[in-house]
C-alpha positions in Angstrom: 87.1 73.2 125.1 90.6 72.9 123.1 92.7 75.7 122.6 94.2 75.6 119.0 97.4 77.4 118.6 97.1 78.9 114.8 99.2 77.3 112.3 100.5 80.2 109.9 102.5 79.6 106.5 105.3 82.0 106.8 108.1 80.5 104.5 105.9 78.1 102.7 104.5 78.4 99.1 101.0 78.4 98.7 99.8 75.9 95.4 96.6 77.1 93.6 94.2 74.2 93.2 93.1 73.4 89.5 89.7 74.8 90.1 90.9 78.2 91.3 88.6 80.9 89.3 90.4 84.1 90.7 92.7 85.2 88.0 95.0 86.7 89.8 96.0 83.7 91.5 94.5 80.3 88.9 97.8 78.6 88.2 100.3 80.2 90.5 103.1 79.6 92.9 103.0 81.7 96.0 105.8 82.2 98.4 103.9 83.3 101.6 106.8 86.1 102.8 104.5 86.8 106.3 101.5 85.0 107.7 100.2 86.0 111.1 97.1 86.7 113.2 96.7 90.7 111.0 96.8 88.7 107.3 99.6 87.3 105.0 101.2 88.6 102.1 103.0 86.2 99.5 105.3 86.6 96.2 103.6 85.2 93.1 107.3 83.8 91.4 106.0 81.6 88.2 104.3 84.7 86.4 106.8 86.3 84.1 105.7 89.5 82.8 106.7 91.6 79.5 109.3 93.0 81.4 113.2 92.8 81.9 115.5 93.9 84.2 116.5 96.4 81.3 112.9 98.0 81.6 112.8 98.6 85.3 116.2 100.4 85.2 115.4 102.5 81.9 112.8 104.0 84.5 114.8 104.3 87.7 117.9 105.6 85.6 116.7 107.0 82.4 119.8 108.8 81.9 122.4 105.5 81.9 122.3 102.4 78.8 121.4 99.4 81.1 123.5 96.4 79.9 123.1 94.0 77.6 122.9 91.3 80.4 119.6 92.9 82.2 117.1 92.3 79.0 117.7 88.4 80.6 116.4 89.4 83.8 112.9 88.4 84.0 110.9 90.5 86.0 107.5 88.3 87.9 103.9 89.5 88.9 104.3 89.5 91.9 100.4 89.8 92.9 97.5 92.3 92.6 98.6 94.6 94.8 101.3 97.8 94.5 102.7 96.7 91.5 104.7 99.1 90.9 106.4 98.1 94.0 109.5 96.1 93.6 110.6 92.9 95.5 113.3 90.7 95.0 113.9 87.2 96.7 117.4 86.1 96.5 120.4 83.9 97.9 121.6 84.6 101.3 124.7 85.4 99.9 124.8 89.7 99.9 122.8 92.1 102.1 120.9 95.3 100.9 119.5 98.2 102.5 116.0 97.1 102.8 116.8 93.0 103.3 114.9 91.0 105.5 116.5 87.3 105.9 113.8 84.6 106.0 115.1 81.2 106.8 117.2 80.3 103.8 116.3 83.1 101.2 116.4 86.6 101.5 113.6 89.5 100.6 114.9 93.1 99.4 112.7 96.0 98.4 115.4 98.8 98.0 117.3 99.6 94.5 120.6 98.8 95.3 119.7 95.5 94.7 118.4 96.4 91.3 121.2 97.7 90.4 123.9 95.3 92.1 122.5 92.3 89.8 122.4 94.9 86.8 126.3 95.5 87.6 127.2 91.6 87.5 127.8 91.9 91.6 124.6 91.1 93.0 123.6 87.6 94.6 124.1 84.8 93.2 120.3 83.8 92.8 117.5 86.1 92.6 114.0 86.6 91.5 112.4 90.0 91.0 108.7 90.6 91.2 106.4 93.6 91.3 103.4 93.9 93.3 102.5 91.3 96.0 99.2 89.2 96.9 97.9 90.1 100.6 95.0 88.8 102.6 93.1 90.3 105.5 93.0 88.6 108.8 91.4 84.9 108.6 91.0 85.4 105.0 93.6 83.1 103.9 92.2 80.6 106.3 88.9 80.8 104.6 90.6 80.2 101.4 92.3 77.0 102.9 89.5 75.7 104.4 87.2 76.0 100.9 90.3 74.1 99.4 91.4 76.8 96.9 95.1 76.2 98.3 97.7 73.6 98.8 101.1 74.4 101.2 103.9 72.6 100.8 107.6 73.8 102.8 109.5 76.1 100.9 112.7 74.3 99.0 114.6 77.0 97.5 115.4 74.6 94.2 112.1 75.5 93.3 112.2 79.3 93.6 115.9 79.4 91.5 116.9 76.3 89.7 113.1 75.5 88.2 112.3 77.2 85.4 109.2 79.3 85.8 106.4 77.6 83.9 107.1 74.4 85.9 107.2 75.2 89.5 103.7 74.6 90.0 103.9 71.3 89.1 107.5 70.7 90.7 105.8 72.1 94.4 102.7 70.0 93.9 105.2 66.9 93.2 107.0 67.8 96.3 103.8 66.3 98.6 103.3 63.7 95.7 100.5 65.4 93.8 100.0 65.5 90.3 98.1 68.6 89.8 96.6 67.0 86.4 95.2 64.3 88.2 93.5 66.7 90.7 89.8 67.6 89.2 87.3 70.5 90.8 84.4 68.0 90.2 82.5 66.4 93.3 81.7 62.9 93.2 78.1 61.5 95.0 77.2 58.1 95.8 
């Protein structure tokens, strides 16, 4: 009997296929923040919402004008779950209290960072999302296995220098797929 050592996706984006039905994830670009034997959870980062930076501070600091600069700050859906919970992915280039570094890009939940790329001082590249997408142990294997997914390594280009509604395509082109060319039909002989 072989023993297979898991493969996990940490640090990798997760393409929907065409034929995904889920709405919370048919068309999306996932950045799989932690994979492991207990689940995954992933950032969602080509789903802009109706929301700015402005918006999120109005909340957290209803008392101060936000400026003019943070209605230009897209904020992402970041996935079904707490999302009223705030992420932000970003350059490796400033710290935060709640950063975790992840192998070229940087994850910070706390406000400081909110406010830090609202003041014109935060890092150079950033993407702000709210909510996340998690999976129970084994169930994004499932979802692998029935083919709802591609992976493809992460390539920060993608995450900050590709505009939103074409990093789908742009990861899918990374393994040389053309996601139009892809069909959910099954062919018999």
């Amino acid at each position: 009997m072989k023993n297979h050592t898991p493969s996990y996706l940490k640090h990798q984006f997760l393409i929907a296929m065409p034929h995904m039905s889920d709405p919370n994830f048919a068309h999306t670009l996932t950045y799989i923040v932690e994979h492991n034997a207990n689940g995954a959870m992933g950032l969602v980062v080509n789903r802009p919402q109706e929301l700015s930076l402005a918006d999120i501070l109005e909340q957290l600091r209803p008392d101060e004008e936000p400026s003019p600069g943070c209605l230009h700050v897209p904020i992402y859906q970041g996935g079904p779950v707490q999302t009223e919970r705030g992420f932000v992915l970003h350059s490796q280039d400033a710290g935060y209290e709640g950063t975790v570094e992840l192998q070229g890009v940087s994850l910070s939940t706390s406000q400081d960072v909110l406010f830090a790329i609202a003041e014109g001082t935060g890092p150079r590249q950033s993407l702000i999302t709210l909510g996340y997408a998690g999976w129970e142990a084994g169930q994004l294997e499932a979802e692998l296995a029935d083919n709802a997914w591609l992976n493809c390594p992460f390539d920060p280009r993608i995450l900050f220098d590709t505009r939103s509604d074409e990093r789908l395509a742009a990861a899918a082109r990374s393994l040389g797929i053309d996601l139009n060319l892809l069909t959910s039909q099954a062919g018999h002989a």
